[in-house]
C-alpha positions in Angstrom: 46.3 123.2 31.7 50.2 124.1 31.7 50.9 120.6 33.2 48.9 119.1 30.5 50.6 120.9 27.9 53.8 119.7 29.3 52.7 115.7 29.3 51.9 116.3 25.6 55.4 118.1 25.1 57.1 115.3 26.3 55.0 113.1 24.3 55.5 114.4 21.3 59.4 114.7 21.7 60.0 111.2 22.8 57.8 109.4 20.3 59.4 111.6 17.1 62.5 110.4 18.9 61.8 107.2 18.7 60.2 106.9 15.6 64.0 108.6 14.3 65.5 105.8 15.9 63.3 103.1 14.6 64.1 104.4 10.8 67.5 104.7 11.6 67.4 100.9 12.8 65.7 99.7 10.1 68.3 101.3 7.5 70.9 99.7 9.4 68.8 96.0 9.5 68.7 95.4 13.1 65.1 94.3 12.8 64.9 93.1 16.9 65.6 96.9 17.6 62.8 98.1 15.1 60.6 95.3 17.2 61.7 97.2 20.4 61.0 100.7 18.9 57.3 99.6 18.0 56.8 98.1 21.3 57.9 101.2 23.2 55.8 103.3 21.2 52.8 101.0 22.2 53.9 101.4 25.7 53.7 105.0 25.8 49.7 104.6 24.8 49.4 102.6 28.2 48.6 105.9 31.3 46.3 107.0 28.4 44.7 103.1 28.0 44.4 103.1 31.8 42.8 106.8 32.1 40.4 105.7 29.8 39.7 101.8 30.4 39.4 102.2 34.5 38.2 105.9 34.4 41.1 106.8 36.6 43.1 110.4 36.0 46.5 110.1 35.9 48.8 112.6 37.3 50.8 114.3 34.2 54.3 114.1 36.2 53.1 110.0 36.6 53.1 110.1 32.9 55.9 111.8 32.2 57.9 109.7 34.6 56.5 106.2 33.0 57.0 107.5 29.1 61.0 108.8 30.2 61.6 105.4 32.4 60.0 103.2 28.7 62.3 105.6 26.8 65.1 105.2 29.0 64.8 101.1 29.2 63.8 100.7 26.0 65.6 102.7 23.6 68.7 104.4 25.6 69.3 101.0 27.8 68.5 98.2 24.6 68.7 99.8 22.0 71.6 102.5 22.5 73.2 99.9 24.5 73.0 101.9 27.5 73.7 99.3 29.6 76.4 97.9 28.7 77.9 101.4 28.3 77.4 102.4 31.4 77.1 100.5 34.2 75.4 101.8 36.5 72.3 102.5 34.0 70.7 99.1 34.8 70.9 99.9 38.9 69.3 103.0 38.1 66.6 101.9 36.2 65.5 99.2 38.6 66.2 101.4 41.7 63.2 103.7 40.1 61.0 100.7 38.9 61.2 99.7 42.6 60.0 103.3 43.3 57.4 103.5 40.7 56.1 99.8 41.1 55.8 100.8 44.3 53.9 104.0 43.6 51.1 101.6 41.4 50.5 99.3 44.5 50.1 102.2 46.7 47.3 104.1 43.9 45.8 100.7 43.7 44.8 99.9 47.4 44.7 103.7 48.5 41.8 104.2 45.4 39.5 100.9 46.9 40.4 102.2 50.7 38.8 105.6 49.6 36.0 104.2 47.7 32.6 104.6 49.6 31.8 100.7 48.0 34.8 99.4 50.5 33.9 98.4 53.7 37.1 98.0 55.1 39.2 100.6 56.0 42.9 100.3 55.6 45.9 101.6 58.6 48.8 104.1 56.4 50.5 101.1 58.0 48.9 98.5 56.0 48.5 100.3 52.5 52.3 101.0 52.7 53.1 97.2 53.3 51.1 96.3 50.6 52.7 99.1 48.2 56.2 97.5 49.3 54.8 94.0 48.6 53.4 94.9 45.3 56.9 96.4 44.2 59.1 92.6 45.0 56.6 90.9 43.5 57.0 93.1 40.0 60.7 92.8 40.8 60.6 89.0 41.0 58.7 88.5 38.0 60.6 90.7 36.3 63.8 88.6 37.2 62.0 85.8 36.4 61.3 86.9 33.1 64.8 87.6 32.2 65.8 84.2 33.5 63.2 82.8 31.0 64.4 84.6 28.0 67.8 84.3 28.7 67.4 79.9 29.0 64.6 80.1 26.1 66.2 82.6 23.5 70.0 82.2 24.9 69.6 86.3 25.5 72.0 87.7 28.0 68.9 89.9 29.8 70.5 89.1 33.4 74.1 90.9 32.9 77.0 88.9 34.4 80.0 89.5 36.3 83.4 88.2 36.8 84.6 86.8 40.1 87.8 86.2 41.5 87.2 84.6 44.3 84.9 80.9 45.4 83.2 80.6 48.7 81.7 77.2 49.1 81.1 74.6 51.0 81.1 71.9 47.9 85.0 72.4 48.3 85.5 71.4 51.9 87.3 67.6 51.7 85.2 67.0 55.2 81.7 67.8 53.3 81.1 69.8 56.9 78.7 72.5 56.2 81.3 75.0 56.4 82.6 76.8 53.8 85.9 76.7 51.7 87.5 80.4 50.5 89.5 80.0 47.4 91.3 82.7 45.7 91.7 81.6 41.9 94.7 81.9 40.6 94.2 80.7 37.0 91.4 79.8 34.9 91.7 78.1 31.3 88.6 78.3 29.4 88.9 76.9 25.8 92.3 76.9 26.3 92.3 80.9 26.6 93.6 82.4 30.3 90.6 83.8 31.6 92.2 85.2 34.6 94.6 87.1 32.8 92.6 88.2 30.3 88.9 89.0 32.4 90.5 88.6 36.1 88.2 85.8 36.8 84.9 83.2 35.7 81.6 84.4 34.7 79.0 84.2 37.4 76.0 83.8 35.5 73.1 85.9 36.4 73.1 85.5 40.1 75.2 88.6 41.6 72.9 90.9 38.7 69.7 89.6 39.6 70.1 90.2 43.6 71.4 93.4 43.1 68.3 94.3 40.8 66.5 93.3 43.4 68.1 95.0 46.1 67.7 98.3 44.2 64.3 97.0 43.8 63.9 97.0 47.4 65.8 100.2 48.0 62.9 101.6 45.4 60.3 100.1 47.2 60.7 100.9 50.9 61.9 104.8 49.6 58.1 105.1 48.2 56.4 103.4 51.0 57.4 105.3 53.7 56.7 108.5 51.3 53.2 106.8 50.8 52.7 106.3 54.5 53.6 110.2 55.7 50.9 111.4 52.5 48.3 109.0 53.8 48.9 109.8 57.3 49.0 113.4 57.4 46.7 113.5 53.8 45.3 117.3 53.4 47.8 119.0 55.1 51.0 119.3 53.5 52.3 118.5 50.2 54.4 115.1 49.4 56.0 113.7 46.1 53.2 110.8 46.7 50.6 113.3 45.8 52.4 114.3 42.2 51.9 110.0 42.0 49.0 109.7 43.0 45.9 108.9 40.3 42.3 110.3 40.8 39.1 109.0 40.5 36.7 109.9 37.7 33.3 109.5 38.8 30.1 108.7 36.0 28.6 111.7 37.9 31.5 114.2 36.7 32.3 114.6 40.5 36.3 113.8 40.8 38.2 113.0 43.6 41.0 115.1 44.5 44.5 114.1 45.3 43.8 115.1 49.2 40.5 112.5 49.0 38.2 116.0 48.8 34.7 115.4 45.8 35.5 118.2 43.3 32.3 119.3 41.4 30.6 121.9 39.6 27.5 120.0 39.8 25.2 122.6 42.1 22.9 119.2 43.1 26.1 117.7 44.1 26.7 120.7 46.8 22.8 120.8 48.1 23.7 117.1 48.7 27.1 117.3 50.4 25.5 120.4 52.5 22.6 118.5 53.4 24.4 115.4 54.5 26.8 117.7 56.6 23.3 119.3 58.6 22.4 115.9 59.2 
């Protein structure tokens, strides 16, 4: 019940936050960031959507950590500017997206390889691949995605970076496949000196978007080898996994714990589970 009280705490203080910051950007005209202020509020209905919808308990530190990443991407990171302020905010905030994507693929297969209705049985091995895979393949479309909005609506989603320094094989005079290193030593761009003035060109998107997905990665193989020890030694010690982990809601009002045990107070439910332990 404390836990609970502490999901809707958090609740309640973010969304009054944001609903502040929506006024605040409405008074000031920047209608895109109102947009963005009405779509994170929307995303913060989502763990209770999903509880509801799928009949699937959420964990309240699951929830809290999904409504403070939204907040954090959505209204400190676009809004606030966040990442252009500080630059490590957008690492951050795909390094845990890696993590938490990678927390959803895990829930998904581990609650159909604990269903009685599922034949096959999954290795800690396997499940933890699959979390991992599930994680870059969120990352990816995410990066595609940005790619999109940055061509379609000339946004500037994938953040880029200035180089001082070309490594290619398109410069080799031989056309060899071997590649030419050249330190630039000026750069005129519109007739401005773009070395003296940024210390290089503009890579566009490339160096952002593998980094984002090497964070992604980093995320992703963190949480899978945490999902692998909970699944492998499930029951008998504690993990971060388990604060992750959703439950199972079943039509009978039996649940499933986070340690795979029925929870019931139905006494029919006991005479059953004693009598099938006899047998």
């Amino acid at each position: 019940m404390k836990k609970q009280h502490k999901e809707i705490t958090v609740r309640v203080i973010l969304t009054i936050l944001v609903v502040l910051c929506c006024v605040r950007q409405f008074m000031n005209g920047a209608f895109e960031n109102v947009f963005t202020c009405i779509l994170c509020l929307l995303l913060f209905c989502i763990p209770n959507f999903i509880s509801k919808r799928f009949s699937i308990q959420l964990p309240v530190f699951l929830q809290v950590v999904i409504m403070i990443f939204i907040f954090s991407a959505e209204i400190l990171g676009e809004v606030n500017a966040y990442y252009v302020r500080i630059p490590i905010w957008d690492t951050m905030l795909h390094t845990a997206n890696g993590f938490l994507m990678a927390a959803i693929g895990f829930s998904l297969v581990d609650i159909f390889n604990r269903s009685e209705r599922f034949l096959v049985k999954l290795s800690p091995v396997f499940v933890a691949i699959v979390a991992f895979c599930f994680s870059m393949t969120i990352g990816v479309l995410w990066e595609f995605f940005e790619f999109g909005m940055d061509m379609l609506f000339h946004t500037d989603m994938q953040k880029d970076f200035f180089v001082s320094a070309i490594h290619s094989v398109a410069l080799n005079p031989e056309g060899h496949n071997v590649p030419v290193h050249m330190q630039i030593q000026s750069l005129l761009v519109n007739g401005e000196d773009w070395m003296a003035a940024y210390g290089g060109y503009l890579d566009i998107g490339l160096i952002d978007t593998m980094k984002d997905l090497f964070v992604n990665f980093i995320g992703a193989v963190a949480f899978s080898i945490i999902g692998y020890i909970y699944i492998k030694y499930r029951g008998h010690r504690q993990s971060v996994a388990a604060k992750l982990i959703p439950t199972v809601i079943r039509a009978d009002d039996d649940t499933v714990d986070r340690f795979g045990n029925v929870l019931s107070e139905s006494p029919e439910a006991h005479i059953i589970a004693e009598d099938k332990q006899e047998q």
